[in-house]
C-alpha positions in Angstrom: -47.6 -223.3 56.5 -45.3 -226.1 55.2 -41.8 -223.9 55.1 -41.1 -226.3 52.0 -44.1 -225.2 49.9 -43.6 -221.7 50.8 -39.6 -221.5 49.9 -41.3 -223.6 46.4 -44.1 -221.1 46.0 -41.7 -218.4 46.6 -39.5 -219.9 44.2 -42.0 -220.1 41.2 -43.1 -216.5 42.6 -39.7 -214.6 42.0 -38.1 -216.7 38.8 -40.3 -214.4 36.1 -40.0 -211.5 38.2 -35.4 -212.3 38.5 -35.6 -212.2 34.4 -37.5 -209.0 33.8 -35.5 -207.4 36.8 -31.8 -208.1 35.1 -33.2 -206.9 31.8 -34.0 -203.6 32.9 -31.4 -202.8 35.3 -29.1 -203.7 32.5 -31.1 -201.1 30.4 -29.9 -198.8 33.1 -26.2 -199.6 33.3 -24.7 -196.7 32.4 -26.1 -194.8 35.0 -26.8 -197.5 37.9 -29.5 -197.0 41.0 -28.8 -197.4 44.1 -29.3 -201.0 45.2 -31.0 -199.9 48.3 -33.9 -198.0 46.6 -34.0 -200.7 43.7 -34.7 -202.9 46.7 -37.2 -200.3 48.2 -39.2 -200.0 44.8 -39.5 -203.8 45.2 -40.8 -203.9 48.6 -42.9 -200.9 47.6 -44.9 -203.2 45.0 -45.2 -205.9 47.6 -47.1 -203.8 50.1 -49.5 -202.9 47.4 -50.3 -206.3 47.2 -52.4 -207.1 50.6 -53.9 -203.3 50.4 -55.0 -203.8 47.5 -56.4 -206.9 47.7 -58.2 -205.4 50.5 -60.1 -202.6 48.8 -60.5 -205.2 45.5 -62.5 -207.2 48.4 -64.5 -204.3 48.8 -65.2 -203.5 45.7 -66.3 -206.5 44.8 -68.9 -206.6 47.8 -70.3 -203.6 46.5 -69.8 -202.8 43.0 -70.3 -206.7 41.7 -68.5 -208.2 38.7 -68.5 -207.3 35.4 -65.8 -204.8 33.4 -66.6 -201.5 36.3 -64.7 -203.9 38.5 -62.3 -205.1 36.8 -61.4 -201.5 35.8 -61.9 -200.5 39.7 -59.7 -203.4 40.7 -57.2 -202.2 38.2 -57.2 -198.4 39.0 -56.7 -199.7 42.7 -53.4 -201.4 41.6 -51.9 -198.9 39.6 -53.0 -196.3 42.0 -51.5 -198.6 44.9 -48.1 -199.3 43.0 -47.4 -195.6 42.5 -48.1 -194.5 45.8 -46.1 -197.1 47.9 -43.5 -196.3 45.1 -43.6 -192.2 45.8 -43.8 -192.9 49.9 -40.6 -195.4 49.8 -38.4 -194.4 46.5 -39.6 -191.6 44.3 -39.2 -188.7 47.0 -35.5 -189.2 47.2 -33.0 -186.5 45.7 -31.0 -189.0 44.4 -34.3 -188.9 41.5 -32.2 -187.5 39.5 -32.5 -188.4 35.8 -35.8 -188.6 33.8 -35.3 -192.7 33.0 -35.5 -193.2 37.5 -39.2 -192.9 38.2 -39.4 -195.3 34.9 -36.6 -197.5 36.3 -38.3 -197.0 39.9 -42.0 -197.9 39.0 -41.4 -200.8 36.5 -39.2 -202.6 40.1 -42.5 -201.7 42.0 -44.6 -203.7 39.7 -42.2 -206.7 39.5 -42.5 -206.5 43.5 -46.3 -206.6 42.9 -46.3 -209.2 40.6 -43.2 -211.4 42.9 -45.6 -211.7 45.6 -48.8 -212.0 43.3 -47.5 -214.7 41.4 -46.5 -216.5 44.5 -49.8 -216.5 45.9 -51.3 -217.8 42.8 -49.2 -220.4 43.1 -49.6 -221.6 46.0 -53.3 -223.2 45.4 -51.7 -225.6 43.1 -48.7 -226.4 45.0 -50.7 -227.4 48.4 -52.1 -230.2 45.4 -48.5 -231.2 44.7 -49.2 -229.9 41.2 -45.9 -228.9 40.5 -46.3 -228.8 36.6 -49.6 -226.8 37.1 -47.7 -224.7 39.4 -44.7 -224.4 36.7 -47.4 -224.3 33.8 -49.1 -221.3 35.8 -45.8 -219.6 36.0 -45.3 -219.6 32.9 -48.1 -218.2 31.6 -47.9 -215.4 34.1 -44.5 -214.6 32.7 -45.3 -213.8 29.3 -49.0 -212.3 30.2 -49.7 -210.7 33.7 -46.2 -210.0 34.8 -45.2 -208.5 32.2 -49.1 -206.2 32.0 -47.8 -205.1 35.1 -44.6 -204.1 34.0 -46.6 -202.2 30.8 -48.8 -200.6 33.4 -46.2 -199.4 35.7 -44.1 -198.4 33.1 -47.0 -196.1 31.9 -46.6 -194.2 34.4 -43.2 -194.0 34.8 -42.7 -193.0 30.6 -45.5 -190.1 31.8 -43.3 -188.9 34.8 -40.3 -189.1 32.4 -41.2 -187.1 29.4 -42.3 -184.4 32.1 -39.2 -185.1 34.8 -37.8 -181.3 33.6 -40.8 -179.6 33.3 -43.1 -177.7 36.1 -44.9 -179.1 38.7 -48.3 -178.6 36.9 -46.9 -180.3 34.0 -45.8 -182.9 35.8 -48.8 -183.4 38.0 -51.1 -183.5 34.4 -48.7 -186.6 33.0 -49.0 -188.2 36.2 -52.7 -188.5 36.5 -52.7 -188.9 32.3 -50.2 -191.7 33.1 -52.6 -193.6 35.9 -55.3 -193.1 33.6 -53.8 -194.7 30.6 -52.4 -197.5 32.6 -55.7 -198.7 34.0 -57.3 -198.8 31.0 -54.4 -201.2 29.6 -54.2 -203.1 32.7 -58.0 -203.2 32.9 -58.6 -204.2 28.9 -55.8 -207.1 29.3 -57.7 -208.5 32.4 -61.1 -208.1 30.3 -59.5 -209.9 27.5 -58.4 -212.1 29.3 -61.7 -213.7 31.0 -63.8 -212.8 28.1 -62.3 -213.8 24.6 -61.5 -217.6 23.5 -58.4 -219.4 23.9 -57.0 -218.2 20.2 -57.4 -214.7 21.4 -55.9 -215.0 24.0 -52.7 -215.4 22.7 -53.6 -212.6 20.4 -53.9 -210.7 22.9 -50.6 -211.9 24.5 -48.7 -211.1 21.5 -50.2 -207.5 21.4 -48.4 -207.1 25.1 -45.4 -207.9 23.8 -45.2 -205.7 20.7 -46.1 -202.8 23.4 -43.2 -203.7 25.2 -41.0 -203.9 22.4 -42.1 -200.6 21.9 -41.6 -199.5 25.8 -37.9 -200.6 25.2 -37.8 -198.4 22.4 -39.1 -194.8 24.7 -36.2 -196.1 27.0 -33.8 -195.3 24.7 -34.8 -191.8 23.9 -35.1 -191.3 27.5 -31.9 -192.1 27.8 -31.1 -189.5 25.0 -33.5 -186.8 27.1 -31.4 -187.3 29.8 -28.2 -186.8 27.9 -29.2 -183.5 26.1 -30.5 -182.3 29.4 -26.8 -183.4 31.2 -25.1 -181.5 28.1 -27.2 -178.6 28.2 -27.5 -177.7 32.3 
């Protein structure tokens, strides 16, 4: 492949992903991650992307389209992102504090959605389509990036709210967490394909009060975590 197009694809790939990524690690200032495993989450989310592009292709061979797929398709990639997440990041001791698996699994979905979003690109770039490329970008910013940032985060407020409680607890707000977040990831990609062009950005602007509101648990995570600190 040109090494031009791919440095651009790259390029319109990573520049949604750069602003989400600063916003949160600045949500987590006080108490900084290590860059290596901020860097590990990453890579975590982009492994999830050819494995589960390869079970997607399956499913689709056998199950059809319609909504069971795109909920299939979606369970794969939340199911995906938190495992490469657990194997290369969430296992480590230095897990310490209730807002890390958040923190951890919201850097695995903007790896997912770097390398996603660059292979979307790509199709439009090989046209020298550089303002569909730049329009496509942008519209992945404010919708499916940031769906996968809801989704992940899901899981990782789940994992949070139960980080000082026993395993079973913790096990039941995982799979409650994976649960929820495939039927948000799944709805938006319904949506999506399904409702006009006004809804659409109805359904845009519903994402972002959610993540408004995801800003908002990360503060009283952050609070958990203090009492916690304070009290053991």
């Amino acid at each position: 492949m040109d090494v031009p197009l791919l440095f651009s694809a790259l390029l319109y790939g990573l520049l949604p992903i750069l602003v989400w990524l600063i916003f949160w690690l600045l949500e987590d200032r006080a108490h900084p991650e290590p860059k290596r495993l901020i860097v590990r989450a990453l890579l975590a989310g982009m492994l999830a992307v050819p494995l589960s592009i390869s079970i997607e292709m399956w499913i689709e061979q056998y199950v059809g389209q319609g909504f069971t797929q795109t909920l299939l398709w979606s369970l794969t990639e939340e199911v995906m992102k938190y495992t490469l997440a657990y194997i290369l990041v969430l296992r480590s001791r230095e897990v310490n504090e209730a807002l890390d698996p958040l923190i951890y699994m919201i850097c695995a979905a903007l790896g997912f959605a770097a390398l996603e979003n660059t292979l979307y690109v790509l199709e439009p770039l090989m046209s020298t389509e550089h303002l569909g490329a730049a329009n496509l970008t942008t519209m992945r910013f404010v919708g499916a990036t940031l769906v996968h940032v809801l989704s992940s985060a899901t899981v990782g407020v789940y994992m949070a709210f139960s980080f000082y409680q026993n395993q079973f607890k913790k096990s039941l707000a995982l799979i409650s967490g994976l649960i929820l977040a495939t039927c948000l990831h799944a709805l938006f990609n319904f949506f999506i394909i399904s409702v006009s062009l006004e809804a659409v950005f109805i359904v845009f602007a519903a994402v972002w009060i959610i993540a408004l509101g995801l800003i908002l648990i990360a503060e009283r995570i952050k609070k958990m975590d203090a009492y916690y600190t304070a009290r053991f």
